[in-house]
C-alpha positions, -999 to +999 in steps of 0.1 A: -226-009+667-200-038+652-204-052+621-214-092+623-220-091+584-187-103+563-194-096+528-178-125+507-161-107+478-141-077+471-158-047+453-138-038+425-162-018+400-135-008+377-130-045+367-161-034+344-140-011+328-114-036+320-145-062+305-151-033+281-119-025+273-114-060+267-142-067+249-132-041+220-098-047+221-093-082+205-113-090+173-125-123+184-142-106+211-156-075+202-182-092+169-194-122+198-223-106+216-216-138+246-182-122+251-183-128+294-160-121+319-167-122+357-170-090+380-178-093+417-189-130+409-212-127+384-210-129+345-208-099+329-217-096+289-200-058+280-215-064+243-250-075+248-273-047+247-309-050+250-342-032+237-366-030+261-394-027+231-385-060+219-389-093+235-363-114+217-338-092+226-348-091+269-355-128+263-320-132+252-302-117+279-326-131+306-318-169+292-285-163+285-275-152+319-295-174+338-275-205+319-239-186+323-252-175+362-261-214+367-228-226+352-206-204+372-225-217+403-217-255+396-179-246+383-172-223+414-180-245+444-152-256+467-146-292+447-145-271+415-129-240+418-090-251+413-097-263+376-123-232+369-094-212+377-068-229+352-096-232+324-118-199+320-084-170+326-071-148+304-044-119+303-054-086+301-017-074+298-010-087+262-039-078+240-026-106+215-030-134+240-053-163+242-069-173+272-041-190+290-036-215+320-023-188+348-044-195+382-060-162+394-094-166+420-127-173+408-146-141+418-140-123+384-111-104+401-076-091+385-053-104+404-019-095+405-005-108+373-030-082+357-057-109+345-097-109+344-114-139+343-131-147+308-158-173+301-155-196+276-187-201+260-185-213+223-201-248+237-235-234+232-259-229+203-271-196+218-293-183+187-308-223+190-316-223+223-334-182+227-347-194+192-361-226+208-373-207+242-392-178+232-424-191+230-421-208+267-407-172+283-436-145+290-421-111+288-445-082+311-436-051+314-435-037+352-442+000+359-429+023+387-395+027+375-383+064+372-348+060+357-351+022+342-372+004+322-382-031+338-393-061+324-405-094+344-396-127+324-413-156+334-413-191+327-382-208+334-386-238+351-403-245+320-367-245+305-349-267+331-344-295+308-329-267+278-309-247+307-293-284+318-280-293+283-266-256+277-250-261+310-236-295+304-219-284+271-203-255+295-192-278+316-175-303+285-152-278+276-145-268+320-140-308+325-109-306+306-093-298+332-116-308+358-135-342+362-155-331+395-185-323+375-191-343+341-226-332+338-257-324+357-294-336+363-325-317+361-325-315+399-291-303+400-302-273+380-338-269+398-319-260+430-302-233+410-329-222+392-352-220+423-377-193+402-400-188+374-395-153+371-364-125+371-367-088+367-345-075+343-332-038+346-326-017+319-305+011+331-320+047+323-308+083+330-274+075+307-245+096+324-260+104+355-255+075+377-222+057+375-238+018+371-204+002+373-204+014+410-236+010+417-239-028+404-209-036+422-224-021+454-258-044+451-237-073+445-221-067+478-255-063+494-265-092+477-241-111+492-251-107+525-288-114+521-293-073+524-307-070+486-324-100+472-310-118+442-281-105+413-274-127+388-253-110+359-250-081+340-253-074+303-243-040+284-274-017+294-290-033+326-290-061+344-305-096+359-321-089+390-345-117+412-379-115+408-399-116+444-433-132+440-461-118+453-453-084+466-461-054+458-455-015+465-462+000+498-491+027+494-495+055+514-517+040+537-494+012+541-468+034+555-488+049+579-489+015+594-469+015+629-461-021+623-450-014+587-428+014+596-410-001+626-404-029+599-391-005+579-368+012+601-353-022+618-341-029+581-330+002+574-308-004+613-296-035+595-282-019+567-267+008+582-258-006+612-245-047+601-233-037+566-193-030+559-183-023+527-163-046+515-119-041+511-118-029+473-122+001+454-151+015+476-130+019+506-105+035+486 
């Protein structure tokens, strides 16, 4: 069977290596816990780690990526991406090097000057805003998981109007270079923020199973409507969608004809419509 899927970036896990490297490699980066680069589209926080007992701590890393997740959305449509691409890069040849001006693409990618995209994100107050937003976000602890712990969040539309101002100070500092998006409305970010609830996924079974591969992998399936919803990545999990109102199959649910020919059509789709995307993968 061909292939009628095109998956919309290249798959290149190791660039999560290179975050970390990064990330420990220059001062300035290694003490700032909202240190974020982009792999396979999505922000990635290398220093952020997160304890699943405490609710500050997921509450910070949900909030946090769903602002960064939103602002790369607005900065890396068509109108935007030229000036996103001048603005946010930095070279990961010279360890001693500020981000600089060099054009690279906006998927997170090296290119072939060396360089991974870094976020600038001093614009925002982040202890302000989790500070200001804890008592709005509803942490619950979900159960089935056999390697991670997982955590619903809920409550951001709540938010909308604290999520638009952390994105408009993003966008300030991206608008020097770039006058396509001065700011946003509530609406603008409503349509981004399209949920009240993400799951986030801290990753268990340390050693075992190479994450760096495997996020890479469901942000590919992610990008082709296969897997739901992948916003970003922080040092021990990540930010996954939240689908409202399901639930487990039981038993008796799979013993349902109808439920397994479901099952096996989707199971055709993946195996059948899915190509892995040109990158590391294929290699």
């Amino acid at each position: 069977v061909q292939s009628h899927l095109t998956a919309i970036s290249v798959m290149s896990p190791s660039n999560y290596i290179k975050s970390r490297d990064l990330s420990q490699k220059q001062p300035q980066h290694a003490s700032n816990i909202y240190f974020a680069t982009l792999v396979d589209g999505r922000p990635y926080l290398p220093n952020l780690r997160v304890d699943a007992t405490n609710d500050q701590s997921v509450c910070r890393a949900a909030l946090a990526t769903v602002v960064i997740s939103a602002y790369v959305s607005i900065i890396s449509s068509p109108s935007s991406s030229a000036a996103f691409v001048a603005n946010v890069t930095e070279s990961t040849n010279n360890d001693d090097t500020a981000a600089d001006s060099t054009a690279k693409n906006d998927n997170g990618e090296t290119n072939d000057d060396g360089q991974l995209t870094i976020l600038n994100l001093q614009k925002v107050d982040w202890e302000a805003l989790i500070s200001q937003s804890l008592t709005r976000l509803t942490c619950t602890k979900v159960t089935g998981g056999i390697t991670n712990a997982l955590v619903r969040v809920s409550g951001f539309r709540d938010l909308i109007p604290s999520i638009k101002s952390a994105v408009d100070a993003l966008l300030s500092e991206h608008n020097c270079n770039d006058t396509t998006h001065t700011s946003t409305t509530s609406t603008d970010i409503a349509s981004i923020i399209d949920y009240n609830s993400l799951l986030l996924r801290i990753f268990g079974a340390e050693g075992m199973i190479d994450r760096d591969v495997e996020t890479s992998t469901y942000a590919a399936l992610c990008n082709v409507s296969i897997a739901y919803r992948y916003l970003g990545r922080f040092q021990n999990g990540r930010i996954e969608g939240w689908l409202e109102g399901f639930r487990p199959l039981t038993v008796e649910d799979l013993q349902e004809e109808p439920t397994s020919l479901e099952i096996a059509r989707e199971m055709a789709r993946l195996h059948c419509l899915f190509e892995v995307p040109e990158g590391e993968l294929r290699e």
